[in-house]
N, C-alpha and C positions, 0 to 999 in steps of 0.2 A: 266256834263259829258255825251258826247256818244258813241256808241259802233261802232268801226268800223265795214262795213259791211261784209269784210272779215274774221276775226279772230275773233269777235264778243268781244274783248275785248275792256274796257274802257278808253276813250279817250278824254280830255279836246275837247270842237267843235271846239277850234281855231286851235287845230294840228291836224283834219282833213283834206284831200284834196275833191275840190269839188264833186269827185267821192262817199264823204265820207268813206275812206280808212285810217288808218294810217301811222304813214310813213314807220315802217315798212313792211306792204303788200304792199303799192303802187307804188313798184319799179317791185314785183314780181309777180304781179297780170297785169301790163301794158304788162310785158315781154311774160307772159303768153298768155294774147288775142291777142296779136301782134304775138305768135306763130302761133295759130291757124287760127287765120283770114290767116295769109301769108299761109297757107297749104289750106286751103278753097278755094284761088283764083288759086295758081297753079294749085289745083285738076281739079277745074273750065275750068280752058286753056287746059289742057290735056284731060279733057272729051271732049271738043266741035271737038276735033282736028281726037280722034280714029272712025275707022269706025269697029272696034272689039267689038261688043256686051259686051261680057265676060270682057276684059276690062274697057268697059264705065260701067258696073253694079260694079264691084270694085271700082272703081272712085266714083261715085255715094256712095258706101261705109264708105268710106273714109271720102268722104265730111260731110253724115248723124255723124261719130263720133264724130267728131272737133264740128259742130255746138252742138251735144247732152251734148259735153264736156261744152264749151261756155256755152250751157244752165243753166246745172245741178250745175256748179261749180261756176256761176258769173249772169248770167240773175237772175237765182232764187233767191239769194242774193240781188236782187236790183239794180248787177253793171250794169253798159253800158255796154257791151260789142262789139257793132255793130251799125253801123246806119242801117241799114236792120232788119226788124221782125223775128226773129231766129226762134220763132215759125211756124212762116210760110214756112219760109225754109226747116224747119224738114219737115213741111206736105206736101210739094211739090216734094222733094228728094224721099221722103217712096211713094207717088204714083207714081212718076215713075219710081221707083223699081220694084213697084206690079206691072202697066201695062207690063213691058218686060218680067217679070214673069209669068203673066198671057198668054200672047203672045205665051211664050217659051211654056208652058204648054199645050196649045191649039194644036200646030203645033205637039206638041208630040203625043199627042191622035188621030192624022189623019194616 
């Protein structure tokens, strides 16, 4: 017996999926990352496209939750969630929060 990753309950390994998930999470856990991923890449298109600050730091926002969600609820766990490094993602989104931040901060104080 093993435990699916998700629900952490007990599971013969042969009615695992190779996600190692059962069957009943691994309908609602695919539907789930395939939410989020699909909001990630939107957000993505809409950032590259706005020339509004204010906007692109929302965006940016956005993006940081879906991945933090990704993380917390399914990387930690073990699942795939991504072919991309979610960790890395996070750290790269949160620094370019803080430099436009900082940015903004800077010009205020002049």
């Amino acid at each position: 017996m093993n435990n699916c990753k998700f629900c952490n309950n007990e599971v013969a390994l042969n009615k695992l999926t190779s996600e190692g998930l059962c069957s009943k999470c691994q309908p609602e856990v695919t539907k789930s990352i395939k939410k989020h991923v699909d909001i990630i890449q939107d957000t993505f298109k809409l950032a590259e496209t706005t020339d509004n600050e204010k906007t692109y730091v929302g965006l940016l926002s956005l993006i940081l939750k879906n991945l933090k969600a990704l993380d917390e609820n399914y990387v930690s766990k073990g699942i795939n969630a991504t072919n991309f490094n979610i960790k890395q993602a996070i750290k790269e989104i949160e620094q370019e929060k803080e430099s436009l931040t900082a940015t903004k901060s800077v010009v205020k104080t002049k």
